[in-house]
C-alpha positions as protocol buffer text, in pm:
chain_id: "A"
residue {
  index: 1
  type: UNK
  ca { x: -5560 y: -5251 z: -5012 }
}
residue {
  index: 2
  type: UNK
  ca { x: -5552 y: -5555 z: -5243 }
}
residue {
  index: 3
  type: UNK
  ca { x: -5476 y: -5905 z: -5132 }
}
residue {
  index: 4
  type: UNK
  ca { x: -5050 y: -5969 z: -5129 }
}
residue {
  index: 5
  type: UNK
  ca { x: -5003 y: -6332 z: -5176 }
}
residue {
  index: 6
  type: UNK
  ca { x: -4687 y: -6477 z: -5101 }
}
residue {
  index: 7
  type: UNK
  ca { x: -4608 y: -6852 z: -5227 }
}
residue {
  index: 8
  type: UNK
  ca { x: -4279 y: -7025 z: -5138 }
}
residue {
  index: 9
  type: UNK
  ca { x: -4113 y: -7238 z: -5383 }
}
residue {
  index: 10
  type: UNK
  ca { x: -3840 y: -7480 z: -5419 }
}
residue {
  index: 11
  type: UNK
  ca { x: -3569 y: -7536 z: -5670 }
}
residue {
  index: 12
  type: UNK
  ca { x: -3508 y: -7987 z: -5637 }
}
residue {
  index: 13
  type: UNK
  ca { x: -3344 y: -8227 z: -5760 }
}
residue {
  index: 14
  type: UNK
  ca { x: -3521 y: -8451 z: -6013 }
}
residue {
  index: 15
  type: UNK
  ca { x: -3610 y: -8710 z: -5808 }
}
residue {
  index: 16
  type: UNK
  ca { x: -3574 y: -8932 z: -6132 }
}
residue {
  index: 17
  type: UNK
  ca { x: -3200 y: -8832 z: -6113 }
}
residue {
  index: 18
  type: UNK
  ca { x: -2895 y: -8980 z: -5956 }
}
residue {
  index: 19
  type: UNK
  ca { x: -2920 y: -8789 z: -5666 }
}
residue {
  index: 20
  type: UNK
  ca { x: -2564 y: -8801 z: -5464 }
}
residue {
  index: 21
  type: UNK
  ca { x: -2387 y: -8572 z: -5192 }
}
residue {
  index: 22
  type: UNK
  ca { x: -2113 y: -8392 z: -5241 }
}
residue {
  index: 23
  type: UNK
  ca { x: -1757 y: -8397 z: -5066 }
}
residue {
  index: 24
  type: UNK
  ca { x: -1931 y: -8193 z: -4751 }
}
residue {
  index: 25
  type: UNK
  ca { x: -2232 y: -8399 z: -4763 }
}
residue {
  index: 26
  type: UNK
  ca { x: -2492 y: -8181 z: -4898 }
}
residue {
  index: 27
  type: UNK
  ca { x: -2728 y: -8285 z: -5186 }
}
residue {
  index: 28
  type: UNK
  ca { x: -2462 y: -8263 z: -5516 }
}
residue {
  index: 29
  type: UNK
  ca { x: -2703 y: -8031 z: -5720 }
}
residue {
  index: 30
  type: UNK
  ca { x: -2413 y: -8009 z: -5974 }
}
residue {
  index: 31
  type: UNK
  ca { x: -2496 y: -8336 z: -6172 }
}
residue {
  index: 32
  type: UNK
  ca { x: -2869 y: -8364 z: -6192 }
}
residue {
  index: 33
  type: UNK
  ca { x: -3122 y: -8176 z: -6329 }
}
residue {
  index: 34
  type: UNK
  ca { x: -3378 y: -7949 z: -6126 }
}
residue {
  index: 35
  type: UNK
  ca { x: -3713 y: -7840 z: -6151 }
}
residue {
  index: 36
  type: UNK
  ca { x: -3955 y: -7685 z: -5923 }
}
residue {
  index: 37
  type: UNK
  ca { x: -4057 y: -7899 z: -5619 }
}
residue {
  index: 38
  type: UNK
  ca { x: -4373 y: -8085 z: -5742 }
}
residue {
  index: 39
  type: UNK
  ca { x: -4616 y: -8024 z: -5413 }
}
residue {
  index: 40
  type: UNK
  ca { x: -4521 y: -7690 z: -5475 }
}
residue {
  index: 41
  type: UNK
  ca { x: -4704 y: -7634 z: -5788 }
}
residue {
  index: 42
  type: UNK
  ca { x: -5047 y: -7684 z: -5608 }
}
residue {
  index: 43
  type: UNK
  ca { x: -4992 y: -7448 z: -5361 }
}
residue {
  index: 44
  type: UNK
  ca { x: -4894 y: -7195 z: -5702 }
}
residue {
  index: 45
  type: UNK
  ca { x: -5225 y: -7351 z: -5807 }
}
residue {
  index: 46
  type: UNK
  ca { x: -5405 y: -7209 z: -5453 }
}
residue {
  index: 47
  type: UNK
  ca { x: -5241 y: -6886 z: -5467 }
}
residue {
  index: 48
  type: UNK
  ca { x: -5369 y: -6817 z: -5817 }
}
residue {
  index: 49
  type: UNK
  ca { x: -5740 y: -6946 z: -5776 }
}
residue {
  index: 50
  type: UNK
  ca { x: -5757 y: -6730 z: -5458 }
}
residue {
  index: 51
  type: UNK
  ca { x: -5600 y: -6444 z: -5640 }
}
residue {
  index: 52
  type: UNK
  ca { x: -5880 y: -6498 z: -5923 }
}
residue {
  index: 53
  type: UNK
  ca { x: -6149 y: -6465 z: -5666 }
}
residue {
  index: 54
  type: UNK
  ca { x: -6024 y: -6121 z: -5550 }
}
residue {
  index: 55
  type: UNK
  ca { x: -6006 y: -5852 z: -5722 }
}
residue {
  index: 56
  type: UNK
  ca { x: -5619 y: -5683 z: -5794 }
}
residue {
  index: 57
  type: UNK
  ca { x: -5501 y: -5981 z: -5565 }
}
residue {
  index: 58
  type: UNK
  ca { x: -5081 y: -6011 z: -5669 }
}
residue {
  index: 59
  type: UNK
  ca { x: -4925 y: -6318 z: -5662 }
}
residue {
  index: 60
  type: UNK
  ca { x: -4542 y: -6311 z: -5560 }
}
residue {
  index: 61
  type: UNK
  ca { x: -4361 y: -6608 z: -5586 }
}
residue {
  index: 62
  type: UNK
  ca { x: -4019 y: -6626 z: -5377 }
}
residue {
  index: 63
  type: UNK
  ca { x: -3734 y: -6924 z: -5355 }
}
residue {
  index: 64
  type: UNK
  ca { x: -3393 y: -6954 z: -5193 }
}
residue {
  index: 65
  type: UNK
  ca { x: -3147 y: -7088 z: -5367 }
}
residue {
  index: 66
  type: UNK
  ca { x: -2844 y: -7123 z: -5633 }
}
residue {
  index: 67
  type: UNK
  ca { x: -2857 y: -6947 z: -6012 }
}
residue {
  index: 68
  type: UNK
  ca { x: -3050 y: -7246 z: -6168 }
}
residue {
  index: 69
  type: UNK
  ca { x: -3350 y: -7184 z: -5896 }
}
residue {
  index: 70
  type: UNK
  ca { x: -3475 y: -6899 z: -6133 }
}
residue {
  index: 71
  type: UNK
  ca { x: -3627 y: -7184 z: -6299 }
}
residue {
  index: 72
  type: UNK
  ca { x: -3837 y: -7276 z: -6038 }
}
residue {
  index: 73
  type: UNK
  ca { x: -3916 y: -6924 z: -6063 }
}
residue {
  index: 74
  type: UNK
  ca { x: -3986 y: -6925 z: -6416 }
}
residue {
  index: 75
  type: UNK
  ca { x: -4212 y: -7205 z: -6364 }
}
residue {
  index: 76
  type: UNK
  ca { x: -4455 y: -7046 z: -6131 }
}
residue {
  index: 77
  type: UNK
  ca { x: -4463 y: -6724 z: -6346 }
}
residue {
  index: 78
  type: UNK
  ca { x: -4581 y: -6886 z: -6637 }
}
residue {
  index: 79
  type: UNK
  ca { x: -4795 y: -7064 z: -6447 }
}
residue {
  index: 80
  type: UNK
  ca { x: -4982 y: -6732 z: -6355 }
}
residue {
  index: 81
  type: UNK
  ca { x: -4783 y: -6549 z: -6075 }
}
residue {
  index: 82
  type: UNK
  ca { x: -4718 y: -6173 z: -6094 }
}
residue {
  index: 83
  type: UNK
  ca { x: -4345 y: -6134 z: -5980 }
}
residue {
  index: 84
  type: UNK
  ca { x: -4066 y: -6357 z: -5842 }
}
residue {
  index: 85
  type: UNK
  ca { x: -3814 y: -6317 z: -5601 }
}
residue {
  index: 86
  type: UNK
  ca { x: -3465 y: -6487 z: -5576 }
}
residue {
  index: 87
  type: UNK
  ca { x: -3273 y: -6457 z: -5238 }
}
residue {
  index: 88
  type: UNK
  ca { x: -2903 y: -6627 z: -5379 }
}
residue {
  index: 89
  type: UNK
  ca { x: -2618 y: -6602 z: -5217 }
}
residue {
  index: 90
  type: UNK
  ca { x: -2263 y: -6814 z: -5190 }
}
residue {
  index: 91
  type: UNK
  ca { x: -2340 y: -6901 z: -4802 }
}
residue {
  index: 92
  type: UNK
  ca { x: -2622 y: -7032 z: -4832 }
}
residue {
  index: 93
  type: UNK
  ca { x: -2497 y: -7290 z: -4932 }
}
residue {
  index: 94
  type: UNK
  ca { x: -2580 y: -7607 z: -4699 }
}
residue {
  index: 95
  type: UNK
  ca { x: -2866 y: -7439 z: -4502 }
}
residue {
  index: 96
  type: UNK
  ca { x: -3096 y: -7666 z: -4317 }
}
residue {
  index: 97
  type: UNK
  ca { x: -3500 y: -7603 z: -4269 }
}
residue {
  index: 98
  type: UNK
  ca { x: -3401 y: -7337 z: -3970 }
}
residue {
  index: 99
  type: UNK
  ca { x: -3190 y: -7117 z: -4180 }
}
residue {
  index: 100
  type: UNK
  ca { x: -3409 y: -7171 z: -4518 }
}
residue {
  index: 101
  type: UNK
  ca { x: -3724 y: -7070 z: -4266 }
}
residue {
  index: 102
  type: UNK
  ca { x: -3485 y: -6763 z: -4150 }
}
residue {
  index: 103
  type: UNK
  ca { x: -3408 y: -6604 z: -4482 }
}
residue {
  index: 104
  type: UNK
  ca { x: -3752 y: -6688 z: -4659 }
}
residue {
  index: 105
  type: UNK
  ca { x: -3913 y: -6475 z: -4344 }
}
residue {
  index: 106
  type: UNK
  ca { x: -3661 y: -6204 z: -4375 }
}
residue {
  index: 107
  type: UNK
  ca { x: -3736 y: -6189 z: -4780 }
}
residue {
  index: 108
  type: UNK
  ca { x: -4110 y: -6189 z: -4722 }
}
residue {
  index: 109
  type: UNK
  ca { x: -4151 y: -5926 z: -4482 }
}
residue {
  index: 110
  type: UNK
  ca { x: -3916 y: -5734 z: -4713 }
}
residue {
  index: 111
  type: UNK
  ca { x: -4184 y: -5810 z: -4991 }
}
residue {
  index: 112
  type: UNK
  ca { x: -4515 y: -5764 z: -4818 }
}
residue {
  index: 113
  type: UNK
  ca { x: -4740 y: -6019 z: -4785 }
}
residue {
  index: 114
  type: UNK
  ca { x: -5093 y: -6085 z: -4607 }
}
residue {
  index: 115
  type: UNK
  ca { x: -5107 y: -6472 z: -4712 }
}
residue {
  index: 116
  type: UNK
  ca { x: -4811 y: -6699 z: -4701 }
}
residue {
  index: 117
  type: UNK
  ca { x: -4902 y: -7043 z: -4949 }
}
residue {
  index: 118
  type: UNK
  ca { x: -4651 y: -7299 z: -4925 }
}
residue {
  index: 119
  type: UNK
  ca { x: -4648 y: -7693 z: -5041 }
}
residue {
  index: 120
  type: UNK
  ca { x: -4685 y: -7943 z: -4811 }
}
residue {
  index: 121
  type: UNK
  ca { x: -4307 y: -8042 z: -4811 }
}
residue {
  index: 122
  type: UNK
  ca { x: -4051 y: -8068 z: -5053 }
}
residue {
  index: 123
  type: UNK
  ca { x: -3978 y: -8356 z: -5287 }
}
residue {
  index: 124
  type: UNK
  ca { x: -3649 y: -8383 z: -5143 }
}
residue {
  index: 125
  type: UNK
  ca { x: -3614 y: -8330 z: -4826 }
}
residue {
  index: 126
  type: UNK
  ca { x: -3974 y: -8405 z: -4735 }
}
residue {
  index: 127
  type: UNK
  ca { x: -3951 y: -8243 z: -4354 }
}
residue {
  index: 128
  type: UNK
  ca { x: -4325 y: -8045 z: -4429 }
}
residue {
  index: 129
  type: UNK
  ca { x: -4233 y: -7854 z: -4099 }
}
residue {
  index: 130
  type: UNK
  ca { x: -4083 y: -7555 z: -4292 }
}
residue {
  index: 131
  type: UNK
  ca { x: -4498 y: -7390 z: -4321 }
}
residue {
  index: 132
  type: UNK
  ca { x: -4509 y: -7443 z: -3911 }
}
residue {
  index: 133
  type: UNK
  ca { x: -4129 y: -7225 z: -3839 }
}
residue {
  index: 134
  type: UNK
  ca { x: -4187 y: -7010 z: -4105 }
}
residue {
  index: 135
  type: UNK
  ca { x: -4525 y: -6872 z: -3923 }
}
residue {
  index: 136
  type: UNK
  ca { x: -4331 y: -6895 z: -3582 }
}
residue {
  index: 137
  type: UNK
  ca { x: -4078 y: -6670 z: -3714 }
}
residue {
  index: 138
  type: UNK
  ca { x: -4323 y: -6410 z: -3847 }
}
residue {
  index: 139
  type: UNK
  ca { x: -4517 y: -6376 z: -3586 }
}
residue {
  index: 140
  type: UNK
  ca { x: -4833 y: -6514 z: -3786 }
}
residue {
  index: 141
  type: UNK
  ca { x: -5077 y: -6766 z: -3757 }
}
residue {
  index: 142
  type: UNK
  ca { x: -5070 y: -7140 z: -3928 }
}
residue {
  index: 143
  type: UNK
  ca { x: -5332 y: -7340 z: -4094 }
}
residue {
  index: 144
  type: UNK
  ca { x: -5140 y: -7594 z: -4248 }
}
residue {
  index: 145
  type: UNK
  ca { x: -5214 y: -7928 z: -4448 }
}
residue {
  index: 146
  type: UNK
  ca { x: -5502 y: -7821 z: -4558 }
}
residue {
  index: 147
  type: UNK
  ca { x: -5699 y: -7957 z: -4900 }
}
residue {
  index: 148
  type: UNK
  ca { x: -5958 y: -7682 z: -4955 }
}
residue {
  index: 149
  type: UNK
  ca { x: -5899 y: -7324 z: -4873 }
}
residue {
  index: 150
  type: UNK
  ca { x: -6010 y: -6978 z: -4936 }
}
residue {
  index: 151
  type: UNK
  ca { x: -5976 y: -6655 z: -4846 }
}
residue {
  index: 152
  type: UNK
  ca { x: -6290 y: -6394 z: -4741 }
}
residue {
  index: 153
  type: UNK
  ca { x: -6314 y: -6063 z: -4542 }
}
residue {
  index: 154
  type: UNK
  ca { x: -5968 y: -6094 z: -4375 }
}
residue {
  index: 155
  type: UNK
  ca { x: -6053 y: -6440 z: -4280 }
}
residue {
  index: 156
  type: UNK
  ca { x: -5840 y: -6780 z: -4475 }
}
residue {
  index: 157
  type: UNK
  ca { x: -6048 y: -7076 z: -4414 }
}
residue {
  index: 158
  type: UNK
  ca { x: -5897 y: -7426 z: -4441 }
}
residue {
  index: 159
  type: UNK
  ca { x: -6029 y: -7811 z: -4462 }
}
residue {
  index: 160
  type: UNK
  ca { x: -5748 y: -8076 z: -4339 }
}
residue {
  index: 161
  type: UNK
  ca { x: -5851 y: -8422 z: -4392 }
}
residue {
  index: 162
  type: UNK
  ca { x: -5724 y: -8689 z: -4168 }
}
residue {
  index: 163
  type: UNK
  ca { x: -5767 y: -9048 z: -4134 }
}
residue {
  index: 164
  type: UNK
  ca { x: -6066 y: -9065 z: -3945 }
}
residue {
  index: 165
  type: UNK
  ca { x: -6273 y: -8685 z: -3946 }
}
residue {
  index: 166
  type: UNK
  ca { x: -6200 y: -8350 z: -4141 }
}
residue {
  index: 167
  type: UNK
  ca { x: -6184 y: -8001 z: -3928 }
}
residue {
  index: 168
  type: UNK
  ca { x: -6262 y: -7700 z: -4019 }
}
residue {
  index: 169
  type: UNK
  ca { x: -6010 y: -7490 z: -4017 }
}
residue {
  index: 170
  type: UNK
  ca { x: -5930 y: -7053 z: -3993 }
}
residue {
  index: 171
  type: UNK
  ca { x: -5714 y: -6801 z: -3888 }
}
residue {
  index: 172
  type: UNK
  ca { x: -5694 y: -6406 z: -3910 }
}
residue {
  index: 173
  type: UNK
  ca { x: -5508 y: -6262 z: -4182 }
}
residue {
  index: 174
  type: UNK
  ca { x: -5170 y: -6246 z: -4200 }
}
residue {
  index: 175
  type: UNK
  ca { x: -5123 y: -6588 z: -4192 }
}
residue {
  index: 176
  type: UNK
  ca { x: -4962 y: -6848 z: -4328 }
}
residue {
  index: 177
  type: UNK
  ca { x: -5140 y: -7191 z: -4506 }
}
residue {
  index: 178
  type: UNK
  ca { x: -4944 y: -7481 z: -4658 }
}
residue {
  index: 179
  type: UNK
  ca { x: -5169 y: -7690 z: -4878 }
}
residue {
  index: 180
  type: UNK
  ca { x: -5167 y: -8094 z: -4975 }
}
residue {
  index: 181
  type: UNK
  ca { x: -5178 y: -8260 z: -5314 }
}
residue {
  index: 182
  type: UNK
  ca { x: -5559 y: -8352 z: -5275 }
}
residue {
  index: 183
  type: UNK
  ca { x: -5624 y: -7931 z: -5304 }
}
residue {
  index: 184
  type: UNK
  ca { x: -5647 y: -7972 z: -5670 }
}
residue {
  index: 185
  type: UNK
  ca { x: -5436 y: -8049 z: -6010 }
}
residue {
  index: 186
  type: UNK
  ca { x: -5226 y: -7787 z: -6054 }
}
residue {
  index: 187
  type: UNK
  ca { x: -5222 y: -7617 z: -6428 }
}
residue {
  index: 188
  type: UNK
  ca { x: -5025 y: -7629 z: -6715 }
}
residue {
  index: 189
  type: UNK
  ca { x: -4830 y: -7290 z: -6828 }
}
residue {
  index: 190
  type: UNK
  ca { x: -4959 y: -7246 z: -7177 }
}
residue {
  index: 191
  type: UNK
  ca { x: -4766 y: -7093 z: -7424 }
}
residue {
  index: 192
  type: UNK
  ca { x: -4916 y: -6738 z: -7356 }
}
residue {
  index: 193
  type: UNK
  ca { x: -4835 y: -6777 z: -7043 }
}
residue {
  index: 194
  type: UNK
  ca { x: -4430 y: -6915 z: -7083 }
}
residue {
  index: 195
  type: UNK
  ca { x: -4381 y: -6635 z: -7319 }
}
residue {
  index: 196
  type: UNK
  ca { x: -4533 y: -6366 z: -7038 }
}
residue {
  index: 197
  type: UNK
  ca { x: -4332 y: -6529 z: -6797 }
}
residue {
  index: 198
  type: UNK
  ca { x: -3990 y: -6364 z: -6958 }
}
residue {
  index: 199
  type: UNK
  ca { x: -4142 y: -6010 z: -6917 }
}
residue {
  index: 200
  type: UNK
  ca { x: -4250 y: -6058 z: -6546 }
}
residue {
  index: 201
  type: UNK
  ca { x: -3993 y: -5890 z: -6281 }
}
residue {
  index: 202
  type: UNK
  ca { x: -3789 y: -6143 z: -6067 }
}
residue {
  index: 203
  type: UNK
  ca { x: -3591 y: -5952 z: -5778 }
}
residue {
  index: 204
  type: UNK
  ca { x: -3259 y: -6072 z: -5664 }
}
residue {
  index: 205
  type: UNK
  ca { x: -3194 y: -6032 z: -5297 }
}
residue {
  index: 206
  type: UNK
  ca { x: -2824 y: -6160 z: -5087 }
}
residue {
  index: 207
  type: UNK
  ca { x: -2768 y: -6163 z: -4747 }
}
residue {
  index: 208
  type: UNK
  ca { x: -2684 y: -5837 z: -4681 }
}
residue {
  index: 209
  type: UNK
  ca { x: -3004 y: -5702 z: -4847 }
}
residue {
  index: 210
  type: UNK
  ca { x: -3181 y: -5888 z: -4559 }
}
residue {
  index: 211
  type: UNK
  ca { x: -2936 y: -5799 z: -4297 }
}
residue {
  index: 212
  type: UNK
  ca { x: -2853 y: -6130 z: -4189 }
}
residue {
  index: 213
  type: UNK
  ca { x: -2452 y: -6264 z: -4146 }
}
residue {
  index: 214
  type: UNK
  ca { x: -2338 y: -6549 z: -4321 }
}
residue {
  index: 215
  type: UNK
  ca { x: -2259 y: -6745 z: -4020 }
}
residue {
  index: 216
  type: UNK
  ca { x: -2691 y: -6772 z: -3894 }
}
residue {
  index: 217
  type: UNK
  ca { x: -2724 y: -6951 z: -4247 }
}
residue {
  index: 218
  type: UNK
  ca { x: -2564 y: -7203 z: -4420 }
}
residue {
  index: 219
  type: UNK
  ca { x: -2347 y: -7558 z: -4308 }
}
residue {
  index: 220
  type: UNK
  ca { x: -2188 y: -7255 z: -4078 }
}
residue {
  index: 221
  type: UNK
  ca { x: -2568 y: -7219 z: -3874 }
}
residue {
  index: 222
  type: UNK
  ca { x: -2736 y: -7555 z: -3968 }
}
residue {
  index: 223
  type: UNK
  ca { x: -2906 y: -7725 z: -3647 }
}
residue {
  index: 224
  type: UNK
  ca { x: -2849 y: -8059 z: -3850 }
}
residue {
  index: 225
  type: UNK
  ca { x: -2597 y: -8198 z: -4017 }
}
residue {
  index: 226
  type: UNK
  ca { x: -2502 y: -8514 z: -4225 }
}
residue {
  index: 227
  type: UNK
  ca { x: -2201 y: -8702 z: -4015 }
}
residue {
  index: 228
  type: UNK
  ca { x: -2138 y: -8980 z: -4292 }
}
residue {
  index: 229
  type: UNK
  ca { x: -2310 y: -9132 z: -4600 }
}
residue {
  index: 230
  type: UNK
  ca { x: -2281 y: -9446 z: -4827 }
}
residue {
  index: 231
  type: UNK
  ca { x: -2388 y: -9514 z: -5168 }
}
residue {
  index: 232
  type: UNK
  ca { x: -2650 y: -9755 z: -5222 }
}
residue {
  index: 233
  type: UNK
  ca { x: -2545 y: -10103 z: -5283 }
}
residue {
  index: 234
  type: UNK
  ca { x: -2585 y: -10208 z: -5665 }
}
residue {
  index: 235
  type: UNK
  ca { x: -2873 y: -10408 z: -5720 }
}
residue {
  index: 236
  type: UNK
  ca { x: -2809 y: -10778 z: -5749 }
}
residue {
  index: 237
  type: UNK
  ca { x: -2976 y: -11041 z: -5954 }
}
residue {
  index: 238
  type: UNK
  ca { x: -3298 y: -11176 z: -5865 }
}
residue {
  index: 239
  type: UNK
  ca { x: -3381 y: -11583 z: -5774 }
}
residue {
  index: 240
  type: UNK
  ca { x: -3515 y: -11712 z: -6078 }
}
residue {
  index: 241
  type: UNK
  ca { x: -3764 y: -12007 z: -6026 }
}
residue {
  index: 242
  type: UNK
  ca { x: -3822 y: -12219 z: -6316 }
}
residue {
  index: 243
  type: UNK
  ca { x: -4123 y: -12385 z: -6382 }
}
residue {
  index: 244
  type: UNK
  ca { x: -4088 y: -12704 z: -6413 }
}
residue {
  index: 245
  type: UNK
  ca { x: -4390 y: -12834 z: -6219 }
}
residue {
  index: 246
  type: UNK
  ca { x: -4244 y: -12756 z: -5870 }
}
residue {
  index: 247
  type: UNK
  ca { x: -4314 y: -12419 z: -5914 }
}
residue {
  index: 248
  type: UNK
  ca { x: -4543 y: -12299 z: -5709 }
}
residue {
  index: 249
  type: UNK
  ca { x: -4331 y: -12517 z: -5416 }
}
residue {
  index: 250
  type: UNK
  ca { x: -4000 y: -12353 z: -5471 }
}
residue {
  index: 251
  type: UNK
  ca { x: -4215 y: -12017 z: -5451 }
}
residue {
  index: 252
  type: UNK
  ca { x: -4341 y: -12091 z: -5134 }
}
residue {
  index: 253
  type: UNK
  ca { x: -4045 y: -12213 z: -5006 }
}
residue {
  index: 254
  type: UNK
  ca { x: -3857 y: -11871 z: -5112 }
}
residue {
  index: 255
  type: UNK
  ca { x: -4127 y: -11657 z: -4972 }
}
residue {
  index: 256
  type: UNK
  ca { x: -4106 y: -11829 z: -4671 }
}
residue {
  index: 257
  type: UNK
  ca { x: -3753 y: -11801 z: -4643 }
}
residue {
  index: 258
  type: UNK
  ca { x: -3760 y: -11421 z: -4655 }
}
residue {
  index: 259
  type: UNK
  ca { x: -4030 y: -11408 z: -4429 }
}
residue {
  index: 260
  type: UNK
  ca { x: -4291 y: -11286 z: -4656 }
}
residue {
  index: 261
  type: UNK
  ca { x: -4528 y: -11541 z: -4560 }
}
């Protein structure tokens, strides 16, 4: 049987955006633009590169999420990926990293997979523990953070780098891997590849196609909540020091003041 590779993908904000909540205090997605979660793309990258090392390997890219999330979708396809699959549905809405991790598991097993590739976080919420409940929830094992991976005989094989040694890193398949931003730039779709893109099949999937009830998803079965929010103070005008050969002094004197030095 050929190698099923599963990658998970976000639809996010643009973090260049002003990003605000909305009247329930969830992330307003209504008035900034999205775009597939950037730490995402190189675990698309690591899917693809281990589907080009074996043979009739498929590549199925899946996201939760509102309309616009086909995007992200989109994205990934013309990146390389094979298929896409969009779980959307109205209560969803306001899902935390426990009911996200719920109905990505539900639409994977539904897909088939024997390697799970997800990004290290997302450029939103930036939790990274999403890779870690996702395997709990399947069953499978983890080898997350990793910056080097492949796949042989069964077998994914991981490096994680930390601060002060690298391990080596491998589990059985199924499993699941999330990967870092030092695994590799990911590519750029060329036009070949947007214009395949529009041909590939993306699956829609609800709830009810993954037998779960609207209340173990959503704001209605979130394990965290936002209780208040405030917007950002406006930025004020800086202390302008004029140079007037006390420079350097009144510099000082304001670093010290705020404690800089």
């Amino acid at each position: 049987m050929s190698l099923r590779i599963v990658v998970c993908v976000k639809y996010v904000p643009d973090a260049t955006g002003d990003r605000r909540f909305a009247d329930d205090l969830t992330v307003d997605r209504d008035d900034v633009d999205g775009l597939l979660s950037e730490l995402d793309e190189y675990a698309v990258e690591q899917a693809l590169q281990i589907a080009e090392a074996a043979e009739g390997a498929e590549v199925t890219v899946v996201t939760v999420g509102p309309e616009d999330a086909k995007d992200a979708l989109r994205k990934a396809l013309s990146m390389g990926a094979d298929r896409a699959v969009h779980v959307e549905d109205d209560d969803l809405h306001g899902s935390d990293v426990m009911g996200t991790s719920l109905v990505l598991a539900k639409a994977i097993e539904k897909t088939g997979y024997d390697l799970v590739v997800c990004g290290m976080a997302s450029t939103d919420g930036t939790m990274g523990v999403l890779p870690a409940v996702l395997a709990e929830r399947l069953g499978v094992a983890q080898v997350t953070l990793v910056s080097e991976v492949s796949v042989q005989d069964g077998i994914v094989r991981g490096r994680r780098d930390g601060d002060t040694a690298s391990e080596q890193l491998e589990a059985s398949l199924p499993a699941v891997v999330s990967v870092t931003d030092q695994s590799g730039e990911a590519r750029y779709p060329s036009f070949k590849g947007i214009m395949a893109a529009k041909k590939k099949p993306v699956a829609s999937l609800d709830l009810s196609d993954l037998d779960l009830e609207a209340e173990e998803v959503g704001l209605q079965g979130a394990w965290t909540v936002v209780d208040s929010a405030a917007e950002r103070p406006a930025r004020t005008a800086g202390t302008v020091v004029k140079d007037e050969g006390e420079g350097g002094k009144q510099l000082a004197e304001f670093l010290a003041g705020q404690k800089f030095i």
